[in-house]
C-alpha positions as CSV (number, residue, x, y, z in Angstrom):
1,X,48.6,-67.3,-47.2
2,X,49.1,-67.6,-51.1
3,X,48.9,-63.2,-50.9
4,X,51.6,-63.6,-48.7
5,X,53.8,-66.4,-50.9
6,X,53.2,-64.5,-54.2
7,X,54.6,-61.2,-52.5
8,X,57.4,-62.4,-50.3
9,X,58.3,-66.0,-52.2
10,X,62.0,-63.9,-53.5
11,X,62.5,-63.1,-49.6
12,X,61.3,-66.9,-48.5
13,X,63.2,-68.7,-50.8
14,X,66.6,-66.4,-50.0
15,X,65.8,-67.6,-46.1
16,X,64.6,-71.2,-46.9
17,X,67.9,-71.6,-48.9
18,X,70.0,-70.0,-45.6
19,X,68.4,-72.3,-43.2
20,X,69.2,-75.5,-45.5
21,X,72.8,-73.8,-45.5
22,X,73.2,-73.7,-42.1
23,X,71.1,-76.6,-40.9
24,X,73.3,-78.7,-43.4
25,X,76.7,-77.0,-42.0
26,X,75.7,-77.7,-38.2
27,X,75.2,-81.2,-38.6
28,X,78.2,-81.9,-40.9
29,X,80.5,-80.7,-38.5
30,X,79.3,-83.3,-36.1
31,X,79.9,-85.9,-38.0
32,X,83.5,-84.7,-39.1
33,X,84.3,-84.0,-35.6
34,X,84.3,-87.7,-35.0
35,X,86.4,-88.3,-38.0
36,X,88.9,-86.1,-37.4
37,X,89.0,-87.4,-33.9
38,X,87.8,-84.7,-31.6
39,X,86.7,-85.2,-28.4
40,X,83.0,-84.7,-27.5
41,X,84.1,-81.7,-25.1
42,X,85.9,-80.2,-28.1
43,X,83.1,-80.2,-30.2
44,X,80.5,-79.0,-27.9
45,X,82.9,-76.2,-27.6
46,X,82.9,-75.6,-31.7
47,X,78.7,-75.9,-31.3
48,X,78.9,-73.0,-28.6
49,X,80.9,-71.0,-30.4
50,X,78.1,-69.9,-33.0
51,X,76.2,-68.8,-30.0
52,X,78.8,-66.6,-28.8
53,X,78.8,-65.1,-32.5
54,X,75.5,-65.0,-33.0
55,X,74.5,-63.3,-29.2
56,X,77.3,-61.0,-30.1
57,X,75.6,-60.2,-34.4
58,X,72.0,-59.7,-32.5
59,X,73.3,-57.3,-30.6
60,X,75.9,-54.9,-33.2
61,X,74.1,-55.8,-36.8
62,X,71.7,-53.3,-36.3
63,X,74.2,-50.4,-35.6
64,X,75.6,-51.7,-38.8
65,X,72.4,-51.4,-40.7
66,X,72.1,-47.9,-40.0
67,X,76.0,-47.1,-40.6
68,X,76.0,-48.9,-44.0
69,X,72.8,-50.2,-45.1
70,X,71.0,-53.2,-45.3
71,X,72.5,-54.3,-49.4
72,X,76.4,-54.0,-47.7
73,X,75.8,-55.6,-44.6
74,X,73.6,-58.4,-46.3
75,X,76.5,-58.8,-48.9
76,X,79.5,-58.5,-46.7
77,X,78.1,-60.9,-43.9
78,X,77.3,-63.4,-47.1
79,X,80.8,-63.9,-48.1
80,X,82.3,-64.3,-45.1
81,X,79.6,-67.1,-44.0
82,X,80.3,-68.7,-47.4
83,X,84.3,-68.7,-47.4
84,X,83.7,-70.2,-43.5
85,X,82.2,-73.3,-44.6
86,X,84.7,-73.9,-47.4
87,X,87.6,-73.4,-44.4
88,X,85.9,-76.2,-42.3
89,X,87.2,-78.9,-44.4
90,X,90.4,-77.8,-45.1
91,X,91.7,-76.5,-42.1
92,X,90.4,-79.4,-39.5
93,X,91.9,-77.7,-36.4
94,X,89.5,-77.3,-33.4
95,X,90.5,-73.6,-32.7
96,X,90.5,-72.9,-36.9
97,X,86.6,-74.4,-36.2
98,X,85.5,-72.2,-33.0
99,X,87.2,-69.2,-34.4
100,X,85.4,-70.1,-37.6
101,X,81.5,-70.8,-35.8
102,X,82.0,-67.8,-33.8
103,X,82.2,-65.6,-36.9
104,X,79.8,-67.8,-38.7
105,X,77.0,-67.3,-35.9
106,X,77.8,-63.3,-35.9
107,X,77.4,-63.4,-39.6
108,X,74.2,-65.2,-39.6
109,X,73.0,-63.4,-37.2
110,X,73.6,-60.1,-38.9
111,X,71.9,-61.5,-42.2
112,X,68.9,-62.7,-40.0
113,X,68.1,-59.2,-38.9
114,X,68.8,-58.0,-42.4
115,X,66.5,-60.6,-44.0
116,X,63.7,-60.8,-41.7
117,X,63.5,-57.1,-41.5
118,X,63.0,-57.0,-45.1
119,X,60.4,-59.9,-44.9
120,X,58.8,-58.0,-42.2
121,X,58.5,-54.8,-44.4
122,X,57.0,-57.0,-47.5
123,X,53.6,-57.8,-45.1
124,X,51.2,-55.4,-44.2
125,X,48.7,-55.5,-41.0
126,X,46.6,-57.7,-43.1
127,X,48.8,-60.4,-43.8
128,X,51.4,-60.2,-40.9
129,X,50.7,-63.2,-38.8
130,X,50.4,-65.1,-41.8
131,X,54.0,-64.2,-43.1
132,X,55.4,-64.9,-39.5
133,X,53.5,-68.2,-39.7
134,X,54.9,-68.8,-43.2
135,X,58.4,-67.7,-42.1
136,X,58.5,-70.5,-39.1
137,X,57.2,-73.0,-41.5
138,X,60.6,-72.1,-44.1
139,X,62.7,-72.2,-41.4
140,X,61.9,-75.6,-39.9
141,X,61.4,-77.5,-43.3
142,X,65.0,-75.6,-44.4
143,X,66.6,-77.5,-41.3
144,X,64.7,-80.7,-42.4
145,X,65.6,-80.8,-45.8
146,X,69.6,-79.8,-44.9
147,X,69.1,-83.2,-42.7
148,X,68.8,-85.3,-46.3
149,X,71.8,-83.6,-47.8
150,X,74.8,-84.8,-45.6
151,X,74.5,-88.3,-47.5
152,X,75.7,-86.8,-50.5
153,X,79.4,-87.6,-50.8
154,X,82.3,-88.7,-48.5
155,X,81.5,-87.1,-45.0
156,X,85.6,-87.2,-44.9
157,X,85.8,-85.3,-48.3
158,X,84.5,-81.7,-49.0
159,X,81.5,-82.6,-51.2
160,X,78.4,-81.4,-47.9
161,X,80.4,-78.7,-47.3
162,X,80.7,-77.3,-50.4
163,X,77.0,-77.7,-51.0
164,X,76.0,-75.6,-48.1
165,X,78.7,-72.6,-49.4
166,X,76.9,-72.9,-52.7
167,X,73.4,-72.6,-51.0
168,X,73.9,-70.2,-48.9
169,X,75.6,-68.4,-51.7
170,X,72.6,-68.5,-54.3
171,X,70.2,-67.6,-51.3
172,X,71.7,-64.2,-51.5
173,X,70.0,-63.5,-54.5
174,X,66.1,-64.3,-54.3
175,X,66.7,-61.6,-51.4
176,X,68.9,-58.9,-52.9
177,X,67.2,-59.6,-56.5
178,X,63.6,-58.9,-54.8
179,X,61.5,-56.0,-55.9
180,X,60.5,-55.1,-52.2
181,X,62.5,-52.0,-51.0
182,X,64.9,-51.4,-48.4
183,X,62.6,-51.1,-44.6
184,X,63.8,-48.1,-42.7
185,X,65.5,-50.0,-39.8
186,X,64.7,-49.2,-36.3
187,X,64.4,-51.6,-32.9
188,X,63.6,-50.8,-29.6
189,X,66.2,-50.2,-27.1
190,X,65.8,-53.5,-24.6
191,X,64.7,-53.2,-21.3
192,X,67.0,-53.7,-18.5
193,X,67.4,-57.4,-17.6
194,X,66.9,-56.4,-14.0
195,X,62.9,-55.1,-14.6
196,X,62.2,-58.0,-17.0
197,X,63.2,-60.3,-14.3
198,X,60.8,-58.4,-12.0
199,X,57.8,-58.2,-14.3
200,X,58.0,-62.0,-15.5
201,X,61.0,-64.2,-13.4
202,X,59.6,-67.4,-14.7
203,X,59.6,-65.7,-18.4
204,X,63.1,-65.1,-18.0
205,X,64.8,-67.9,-15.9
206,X,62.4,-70.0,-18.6
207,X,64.4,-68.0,-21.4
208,X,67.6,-69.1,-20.0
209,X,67.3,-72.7,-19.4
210,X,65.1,-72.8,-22.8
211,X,68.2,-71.5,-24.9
212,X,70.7,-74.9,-23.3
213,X,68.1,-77.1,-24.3
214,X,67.7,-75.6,-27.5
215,X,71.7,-75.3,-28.4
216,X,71.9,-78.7,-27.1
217,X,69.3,-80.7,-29.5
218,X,70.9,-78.1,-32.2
219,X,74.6,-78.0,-31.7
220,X,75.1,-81.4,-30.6
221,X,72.5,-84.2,-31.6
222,X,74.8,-84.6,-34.7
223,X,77.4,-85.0,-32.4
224,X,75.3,-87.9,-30.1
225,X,74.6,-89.3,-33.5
226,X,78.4,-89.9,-34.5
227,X,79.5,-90.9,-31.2
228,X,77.1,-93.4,-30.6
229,X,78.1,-95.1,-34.1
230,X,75.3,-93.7,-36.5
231,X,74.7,-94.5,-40.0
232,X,75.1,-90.8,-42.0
233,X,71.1,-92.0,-42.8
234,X,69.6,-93.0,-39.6
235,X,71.7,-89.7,-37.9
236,X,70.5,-87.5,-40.6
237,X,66.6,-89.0,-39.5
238,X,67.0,-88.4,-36.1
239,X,68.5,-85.1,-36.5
240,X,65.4,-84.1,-38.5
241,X,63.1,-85.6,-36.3
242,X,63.5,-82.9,-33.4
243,X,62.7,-80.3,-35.9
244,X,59.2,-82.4,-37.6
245,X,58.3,-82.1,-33.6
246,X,58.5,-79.1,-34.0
247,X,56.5,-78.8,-37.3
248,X,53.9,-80.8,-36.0
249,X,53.4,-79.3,-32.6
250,X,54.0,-75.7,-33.0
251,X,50.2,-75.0,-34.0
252,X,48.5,-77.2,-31.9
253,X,50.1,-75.9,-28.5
254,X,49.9,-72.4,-29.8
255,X,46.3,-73.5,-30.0
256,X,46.1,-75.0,-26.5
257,X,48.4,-71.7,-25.3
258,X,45.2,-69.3,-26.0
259,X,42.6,-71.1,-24.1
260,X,44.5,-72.2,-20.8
261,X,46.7,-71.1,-18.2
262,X,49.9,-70.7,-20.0
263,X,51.6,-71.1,-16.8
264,X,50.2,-74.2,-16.2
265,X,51.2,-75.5,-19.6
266,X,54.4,-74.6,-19.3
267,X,54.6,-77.0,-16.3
268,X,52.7,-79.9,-18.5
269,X,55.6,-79.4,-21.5
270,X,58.0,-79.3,-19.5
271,X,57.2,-82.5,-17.4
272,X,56.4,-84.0,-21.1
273,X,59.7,-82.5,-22.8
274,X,61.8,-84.2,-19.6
275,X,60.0,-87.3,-19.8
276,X,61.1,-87.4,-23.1
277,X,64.3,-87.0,-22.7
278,X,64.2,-89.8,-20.0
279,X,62.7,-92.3,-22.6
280,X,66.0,-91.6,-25.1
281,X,68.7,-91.5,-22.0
282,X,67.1,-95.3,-21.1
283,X,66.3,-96.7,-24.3
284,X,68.6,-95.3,-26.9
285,X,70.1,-98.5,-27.8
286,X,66.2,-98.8,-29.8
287,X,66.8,-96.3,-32.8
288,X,63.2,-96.2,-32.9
289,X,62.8,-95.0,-29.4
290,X,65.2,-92.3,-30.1
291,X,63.3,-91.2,-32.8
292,X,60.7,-90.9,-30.4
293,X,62.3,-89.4,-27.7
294,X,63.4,-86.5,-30.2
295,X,60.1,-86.1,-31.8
296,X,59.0,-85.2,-28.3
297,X,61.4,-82.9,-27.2
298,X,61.7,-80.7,-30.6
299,X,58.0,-80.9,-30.3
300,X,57.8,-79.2,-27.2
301,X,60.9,-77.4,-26.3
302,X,60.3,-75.3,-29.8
303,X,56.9,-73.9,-29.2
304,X,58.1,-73.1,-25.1
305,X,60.0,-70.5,-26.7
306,X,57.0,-68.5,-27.8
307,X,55.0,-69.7,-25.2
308,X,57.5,-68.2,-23.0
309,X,57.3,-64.8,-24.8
310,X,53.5,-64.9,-24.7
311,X,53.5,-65.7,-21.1
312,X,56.1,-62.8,-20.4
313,X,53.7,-60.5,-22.4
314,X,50.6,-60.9,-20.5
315,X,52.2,-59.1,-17.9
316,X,53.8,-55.9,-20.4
317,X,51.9,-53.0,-21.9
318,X,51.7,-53.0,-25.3
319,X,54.6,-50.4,-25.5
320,X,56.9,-52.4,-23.4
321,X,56.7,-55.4,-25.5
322,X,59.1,-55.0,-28.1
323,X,61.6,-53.9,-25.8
324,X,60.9,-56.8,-23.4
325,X,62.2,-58.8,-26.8
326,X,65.4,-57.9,-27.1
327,X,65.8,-58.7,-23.5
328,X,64.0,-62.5,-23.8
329,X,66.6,-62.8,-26.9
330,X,69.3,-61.6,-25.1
331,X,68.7,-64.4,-22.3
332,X,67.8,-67.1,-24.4
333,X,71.1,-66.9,-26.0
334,X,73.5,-67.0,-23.0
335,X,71.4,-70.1,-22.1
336,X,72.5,-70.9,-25.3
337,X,76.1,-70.5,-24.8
338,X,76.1,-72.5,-22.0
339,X,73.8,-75.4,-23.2
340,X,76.5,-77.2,-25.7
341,X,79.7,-77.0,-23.3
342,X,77.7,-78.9,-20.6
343,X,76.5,-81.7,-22.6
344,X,79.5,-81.9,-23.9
345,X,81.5,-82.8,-20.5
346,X,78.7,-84.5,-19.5
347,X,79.1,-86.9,-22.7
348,X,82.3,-87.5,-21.8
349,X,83.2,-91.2,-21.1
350,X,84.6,-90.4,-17.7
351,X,81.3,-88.6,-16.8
352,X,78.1,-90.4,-18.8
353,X,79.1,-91.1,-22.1
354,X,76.6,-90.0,-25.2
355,X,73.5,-90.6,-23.1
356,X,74.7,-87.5,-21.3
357,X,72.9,-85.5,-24.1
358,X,70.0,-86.7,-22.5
359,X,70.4,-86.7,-19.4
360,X,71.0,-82.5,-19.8
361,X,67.9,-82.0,-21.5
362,X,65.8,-83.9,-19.2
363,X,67.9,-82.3,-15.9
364,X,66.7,-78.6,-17.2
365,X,63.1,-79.9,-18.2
366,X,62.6,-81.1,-15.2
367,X,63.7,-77.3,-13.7
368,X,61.7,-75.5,-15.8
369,X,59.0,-77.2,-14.9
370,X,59.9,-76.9,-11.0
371,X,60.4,-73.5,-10.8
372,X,56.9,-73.2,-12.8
373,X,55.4,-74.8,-10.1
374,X,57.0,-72.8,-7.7
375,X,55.8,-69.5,-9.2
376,X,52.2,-70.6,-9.3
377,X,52.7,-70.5,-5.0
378,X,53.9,-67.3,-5.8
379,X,51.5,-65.2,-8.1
380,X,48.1,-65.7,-9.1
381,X,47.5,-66.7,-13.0
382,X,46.2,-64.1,-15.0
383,X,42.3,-65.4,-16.1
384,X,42.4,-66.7,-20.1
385,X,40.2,-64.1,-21.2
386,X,43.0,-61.7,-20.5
387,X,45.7,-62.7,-22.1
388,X,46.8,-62.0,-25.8
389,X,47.9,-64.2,-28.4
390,X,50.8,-66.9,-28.7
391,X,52.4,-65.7,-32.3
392,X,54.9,-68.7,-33.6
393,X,58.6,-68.4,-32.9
394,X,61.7,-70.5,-33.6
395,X,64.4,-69.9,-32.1
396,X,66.7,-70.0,-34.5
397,X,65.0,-66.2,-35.4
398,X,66.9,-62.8,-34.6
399,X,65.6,-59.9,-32.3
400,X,63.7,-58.5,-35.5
401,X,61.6,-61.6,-36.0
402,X,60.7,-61.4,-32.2
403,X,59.6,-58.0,-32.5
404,X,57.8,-58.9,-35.8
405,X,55.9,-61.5,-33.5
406,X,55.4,-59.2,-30.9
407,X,53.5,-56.7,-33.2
408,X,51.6,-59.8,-34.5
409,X,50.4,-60.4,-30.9
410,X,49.5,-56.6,-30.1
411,X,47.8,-57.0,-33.8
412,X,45.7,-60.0,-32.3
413,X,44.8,-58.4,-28.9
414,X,43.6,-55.3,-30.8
415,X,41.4,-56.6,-32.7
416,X,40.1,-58.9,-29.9
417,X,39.6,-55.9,-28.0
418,X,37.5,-53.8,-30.8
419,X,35.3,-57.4,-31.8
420,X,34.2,-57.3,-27.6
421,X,33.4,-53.6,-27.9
422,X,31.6,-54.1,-30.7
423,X,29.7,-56.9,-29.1
């Protein structure tokens, strides 16, 4: 791990400093939104509008890699995303904000692929799983520590949002400043939707209903937070608690993940990750029970996204599995689309007020973990000793970090496979 920070720390820091950027400029605008007296439908609208952009930057930044290079994209996407979040504040107009998240997600996006492709390039077979480990570990304390800055200054003013501009600003240059050179760029060309579905339909309906509970705890807990009357401290707390679940528990299911039926776990966190959700849709006039209740969903909903792509890729060859991620991405983030528009109608006061964020996540918990039981009538489970290796995943990563993971895995199996011949 420290041969990993001493050779990549320029390229960590850059992304550490980008996820407290945009963790900081998520969370902000859910608290404006309710200042500036937007409805909850309107802002769930603005939260799925970065989706949209940054669906639609997973799939064109890397033909404008290869066009341009990785420096000009990486610079280019940089200023836009910095000028966005100085626009926020002074143009409070709800189509000024989705026009302004869906180039914001397209941007990030593109300096994702551009970033972790880089970061990818810095590791060597040696060190690989360690660096993706490492990376997840940035990512998540980024979005923490973003969590403690909206309490500096006047949430009406433009003190937060000017923060995040200059972050994201200086990350730029740990990354273009580092010594490591310029990856050749290359991804696989995704498999069609229609044979991933065939090879792995739990792996892919999983995907989908994955990425609306994921866009849901990240585009509009802020949201829950303001419109349930939330000091900017105890929101800030319960923002960052789903993403200290998901600290804490990513290693320890990844753990579980490699010595039991991965379909079956999926079932168990899912049941878990609902009744979670249950607990803060009943109790969420406790603060401390919402703490709780998010603790346990970012806990679990997190790690299911690479459980899900470990699950998917115990039924691939090794050659199909970095084309199977661009299709698992690709998924995950129209799930994603969908995920904050729904909770936002459903938080409607006509429909079931704030607790409706709850009551979304625990309604596609509860399906996951339905249709998991349903596939285990289906097909038999594929015996432990045969399946490879759960790498860790956020979600928040592009296609290139996926891949990244998915070369981790084949890494893993590899050398499982040569340790039993050896035997």
């Amino acid at each position: 791990m420290l041969q990993v920070l001493s050779s990549a720390w320029a390229l960590l820091l850059g992304m550490g400093l980008l996820m407290v950027g945009n963790g900081l400029q998520g969370t902000m605008l859910g608290v404006r939104g309710e200042i500036e007296g937007f409805s909850t439908f309107e802002m769930s609208m603005v939260m799925s509008a970065y989706f949209v952009g940054f669906l639609g930057g997973s799939r064109l930044a890397p033909e404008m890699i290869r066009r341009v290079g990785h420096v000009r994209v990486f610079a280019a996407l940089a200023s836009f995303i910095s000028a966005v979040m100085i626009l926020y504040p002074v143009l409070p107009s709800i189509y000024v904000w989705i026009a302004g998240r869906i180039l914001i997600g397209f941007c990030f996006s593109g300096v994702y692929v551009t970033a972790e492709s880089w970061l990818n390039n810095a590791a060597d077979n040696s060190n690989r799983g360690k660096a993706l480990s490492l990376y997840m570990i940035v990512q998540m304390i980024g979005i923490i520590t973003a969590q403690g800055l909206i309490q500096v200054g006047d949430p009406g003013g433009y003190e937060a949002f000017v923060i995040a501009s200059i972050l994201v600003s200086i990350s730029f240059a740990p990354i273009l400043l580092s010594i490591s050179p310029t990856p050749a760029f290359d991804t696989a060309k995704p498999m069609t939707l229609r044979e991933l579905m065939r090879i792995s339909p739990l792996g892919c309906v999983g995907m989908f209903i994955l990425g609306g509970i994921f866009s849901a705890q990240f585009g509009m807990s802020a949201v829950y937070g303001a419109a349930v009357g939330m000091s900017l401290t105890k929101l800030s707390l319960f923002v960052a608690t789903f993403y200290m679940g998901a600290l804490v528990l990513q290693y320890p299911l990844g753990w579980i993940s490699d010595r039991m039926d991965r379909r079956g776990l999926i079932l168990i966190v899912a049941l878990v990750g609902g009744g979670g959700s249950v607990l803060g849709f009943i109790l969420g006039g406790d603060f401390k029970m919402l703490l709780v209740s998010a603790f346990i969903i970012g806990g679990l909903s997190n790690p299911l996204y690479s459980l899900l792509i470990a699950y998917t890729n115990d039924y691939l060859d090794h050659d199909d599995m970095a084309a199977a991620s661009g299709g698992l991405v690709f998924i995950n983030g129209l799930g994603a689309i969908a995920g904050p528009m729904i909770t936002g109608w459903l938080m409607a006061d006509v429909v079931l007020g704030p607790a409706g964020f709850f009551a979304f996540m625990a309604a596609l918990m509860f399906v996951m973990a339905a249709y998991a039981a349903y596939r285990a009538t289906q097909r038999a489970s594929i015996p432990v000793e045969d399946t490879g290796t759960m790498s860790p995943m956020s979600p928040t990563a592009s296609p290139v970090a996926v891949e990244w993971a998915q070369e981790v895995a084949i890494e893993a199996d590899l050398e499982a496979q040569e340790e039993g011949e050896a035997i």
